[in-house]
C-alpha positions in Angstrom: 148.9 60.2 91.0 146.0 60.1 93.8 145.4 61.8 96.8 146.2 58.8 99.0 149.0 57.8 96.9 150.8 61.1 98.0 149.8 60.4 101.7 151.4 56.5 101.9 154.3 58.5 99.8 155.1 60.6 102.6 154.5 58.1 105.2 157.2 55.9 103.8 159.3 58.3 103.2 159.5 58.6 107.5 160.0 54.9 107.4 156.4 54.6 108.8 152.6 53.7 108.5 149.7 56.1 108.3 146.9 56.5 110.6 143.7 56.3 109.7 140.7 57.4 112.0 136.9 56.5 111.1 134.0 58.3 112.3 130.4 58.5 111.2 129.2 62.0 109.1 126.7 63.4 111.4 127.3 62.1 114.7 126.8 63.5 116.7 125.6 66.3 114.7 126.6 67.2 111.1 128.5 70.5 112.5 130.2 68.4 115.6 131.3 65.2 113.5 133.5 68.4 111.2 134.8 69.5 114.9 135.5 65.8 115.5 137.3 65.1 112.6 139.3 68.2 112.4 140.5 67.0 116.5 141.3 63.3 114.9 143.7 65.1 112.2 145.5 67.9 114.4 145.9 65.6 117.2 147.9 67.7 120.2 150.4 70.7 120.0 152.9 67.9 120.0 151.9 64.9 119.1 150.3 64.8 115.3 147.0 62.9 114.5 145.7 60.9 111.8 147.1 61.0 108.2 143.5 60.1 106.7 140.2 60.3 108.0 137.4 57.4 106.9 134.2 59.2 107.1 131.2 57.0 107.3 127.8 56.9 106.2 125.3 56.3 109.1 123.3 53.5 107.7 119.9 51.8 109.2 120.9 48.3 108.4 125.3 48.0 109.1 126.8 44.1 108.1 130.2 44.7 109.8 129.5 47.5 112.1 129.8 47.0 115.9 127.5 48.4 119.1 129.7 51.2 119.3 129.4 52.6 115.2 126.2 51.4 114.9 125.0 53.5 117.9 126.8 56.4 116.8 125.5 55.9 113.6 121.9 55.8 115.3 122.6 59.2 116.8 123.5 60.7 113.4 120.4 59.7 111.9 118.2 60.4 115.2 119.5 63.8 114.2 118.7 64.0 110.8 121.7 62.7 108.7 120.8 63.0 105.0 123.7 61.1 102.7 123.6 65.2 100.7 125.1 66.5 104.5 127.7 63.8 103.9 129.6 66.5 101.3 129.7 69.4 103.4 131.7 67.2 105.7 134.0 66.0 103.2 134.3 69.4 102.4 134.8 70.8 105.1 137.6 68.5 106.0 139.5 68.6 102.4 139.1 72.5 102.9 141.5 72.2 105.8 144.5 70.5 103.9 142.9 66.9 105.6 142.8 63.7 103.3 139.3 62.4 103.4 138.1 59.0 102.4 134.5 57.8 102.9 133.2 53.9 104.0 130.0 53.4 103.0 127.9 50.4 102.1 126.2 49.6 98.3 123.0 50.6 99.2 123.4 54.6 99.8 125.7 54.7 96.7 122.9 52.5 94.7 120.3 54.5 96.2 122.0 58.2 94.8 123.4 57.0 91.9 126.9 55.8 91.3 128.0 58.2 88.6 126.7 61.0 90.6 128.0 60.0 93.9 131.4 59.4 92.4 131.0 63.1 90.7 129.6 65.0 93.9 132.5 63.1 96.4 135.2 64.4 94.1 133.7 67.7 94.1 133.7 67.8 97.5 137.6 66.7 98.2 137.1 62.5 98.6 139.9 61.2 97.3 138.0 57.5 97.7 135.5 55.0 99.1 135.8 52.1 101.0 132.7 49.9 100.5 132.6 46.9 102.9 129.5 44.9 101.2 130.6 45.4 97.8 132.9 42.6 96.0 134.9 43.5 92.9 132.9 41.0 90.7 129.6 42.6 91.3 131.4 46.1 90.8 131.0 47.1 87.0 129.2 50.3 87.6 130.9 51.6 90.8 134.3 50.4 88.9 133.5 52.7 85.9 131.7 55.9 88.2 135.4 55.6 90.0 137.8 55.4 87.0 135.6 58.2 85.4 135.7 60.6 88.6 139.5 59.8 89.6 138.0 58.1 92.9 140.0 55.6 94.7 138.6 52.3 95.2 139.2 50.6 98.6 137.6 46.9 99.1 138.1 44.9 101.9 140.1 41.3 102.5 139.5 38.9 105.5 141.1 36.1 107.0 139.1 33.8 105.4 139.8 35.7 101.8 140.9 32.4 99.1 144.0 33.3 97.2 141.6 34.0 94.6 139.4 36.3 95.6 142.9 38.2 96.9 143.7 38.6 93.6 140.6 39.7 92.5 140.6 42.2 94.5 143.9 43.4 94.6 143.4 44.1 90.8 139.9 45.9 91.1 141.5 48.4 93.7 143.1 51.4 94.5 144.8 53.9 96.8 145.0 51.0 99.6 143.6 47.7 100.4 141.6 47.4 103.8 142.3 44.3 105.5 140.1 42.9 108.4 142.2 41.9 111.2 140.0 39.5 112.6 136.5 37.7 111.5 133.5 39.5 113.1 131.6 42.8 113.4 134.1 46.4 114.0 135.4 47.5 117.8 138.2 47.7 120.1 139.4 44.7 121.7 142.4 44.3 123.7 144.3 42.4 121.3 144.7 42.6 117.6 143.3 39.7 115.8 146.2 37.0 115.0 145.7 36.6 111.8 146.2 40.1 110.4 150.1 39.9 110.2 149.4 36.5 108.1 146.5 38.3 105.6 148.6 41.2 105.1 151.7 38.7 103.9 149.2 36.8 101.6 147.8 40.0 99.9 151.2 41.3 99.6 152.1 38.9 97.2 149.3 39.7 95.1 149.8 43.7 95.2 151.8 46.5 95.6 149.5 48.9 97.0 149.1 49.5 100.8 147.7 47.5 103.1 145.5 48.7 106.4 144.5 46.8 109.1 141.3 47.3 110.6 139.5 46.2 113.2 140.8 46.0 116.8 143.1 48.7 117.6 142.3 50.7 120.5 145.5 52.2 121.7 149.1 53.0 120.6 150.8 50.1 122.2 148.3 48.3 119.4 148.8 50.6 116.7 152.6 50.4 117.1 152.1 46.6 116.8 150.0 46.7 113.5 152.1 49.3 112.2 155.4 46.9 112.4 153.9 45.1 109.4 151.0 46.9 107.7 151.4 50.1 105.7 148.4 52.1 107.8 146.5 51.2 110.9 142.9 51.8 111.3 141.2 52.9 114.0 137.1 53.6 114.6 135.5 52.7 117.7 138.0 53.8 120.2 137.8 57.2 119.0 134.0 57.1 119.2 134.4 55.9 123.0 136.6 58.8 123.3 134.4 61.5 122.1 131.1 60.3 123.8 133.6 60.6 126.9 136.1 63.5 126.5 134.5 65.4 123.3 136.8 67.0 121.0 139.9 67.1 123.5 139.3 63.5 124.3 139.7 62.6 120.2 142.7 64.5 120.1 144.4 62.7 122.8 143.9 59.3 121.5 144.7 60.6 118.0 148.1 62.1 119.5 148.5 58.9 121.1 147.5 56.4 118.4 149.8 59.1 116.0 152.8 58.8 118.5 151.7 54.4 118.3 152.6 54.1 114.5 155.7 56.8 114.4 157.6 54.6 116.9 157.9 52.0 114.5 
């Protein structure tokens, strides 16, 4: 049984969804994205915070990535972001009884070497990867690093996702199933896309794991909302907006609030 299995577990078991919050390793520093991250799990005195956190890998050349992560993500490497820091943050976070998972796309992975990125993130306390480029039928090596490291694998679905390819990737993954609420690069928009309730129904029939919407969400009116039909809402930009604003008390805030969003359902 994973890591994230036990998380969605316990979620259910509260008759609710899991938050998950997404910020890039090293932004703005390596030191202050672990401050960050430990703000978007304990949320405030009353109010919990995320169940997971998605910890990205600042890359040069983002697909999906909006202004917002990819200028975070510019900061990070500005300030000298190296894909080894990456483990100290996952450490650092696992260390704390948090549940980290890490986004990254192919070419970082390709670029350290599957097997030993698979080995190094489990060492560290990843329980698994999300990897928004990478499709499960050009997979074979990152499908065999995971299986032999006890990684999860996420991949990604989208509106626009055949029944097929649904299928396909239901089967190749693991831990949860990141859906794309909308078609387009990440941020926070004032309504959730209209077409995640409808992907997360058509994936549903081809999987039991747990579905997360991403995408969109940008307060708990919205995370309530997503969190009537998927099993975990995920949120990234707005809790970049928040820290550039309000630091470390300002991630904590929306994480209390975006917490208190997906509990009222």
């Amino acid at each position: 049984m994973s890591g994230l299995h036990e998380v969605f577990a316990a979620c259910r078991d509260e008759n609710r969804a899991a938050l998950i919050g997404y910020l890039p390793a090293g932004y703005p520093t390596v030191d202050g994205s672990k401050e960050l991250l430990a703000a978007m799990l304990s949320g405030t005195a009353d109010r919990p915070g995320c169940d997971i956190v998605e910890i990205g890998i600042p890359f040069s050349d983002p697909v999906i990535d909006g202004p917002t992560i990819q200028a975070a993500s510019d900061t990070a490497l500005r300030n000298g972001f190296r894909v080894r820091d990456l483990f100290g943050v996952v450490s650092a976070v696992a260390g704390s009884g948090g549940h980290p998972v890490v986004m990254t796309y192919w070419n970082p992975v390709h670029q350290y070497g599957p097997d030993r990125f698979a080995r190094d993130l489990k060492a560290a306390g990843g329980l698994g990867v999300i990897t928004p480029d990478l499709v499960p039928d050009e997979a074979e090596d990152w499908i065999a690093a995971t299986d032999a490291h006890g990684l999860d694998r996420i991949f990604l679905v989208a509106p626009s996702s055949t029944e097929q390819r649904l299928a396909m990737t239901a089967k190749a993954s693991s831990g949860f199933i990141y859906a794309t609420s909308v078609m387009g690069v990440t941020g926070a928009r004032e309504t959730v896309g209209d077409k995640a309730e409808e992907l997360v129904r058509r994936t549903r029939v081809h999987t039991d794991l747990p579905i997360g919407v991403g995408l969109g969400v940008r307060s708990g009116e919205q995370a309530a909302e997503v969190a009537g039909f998927a099993d975990a809402v995920i949120v990234g930009s707005a809790f970049i907006g928040r820290a550039e604003r309000d630091g470390a008390d300002g991630v904590r805030e929306i994480a209390a609030e975006l917490g208190e969003g997906v509990r009222s359902r």
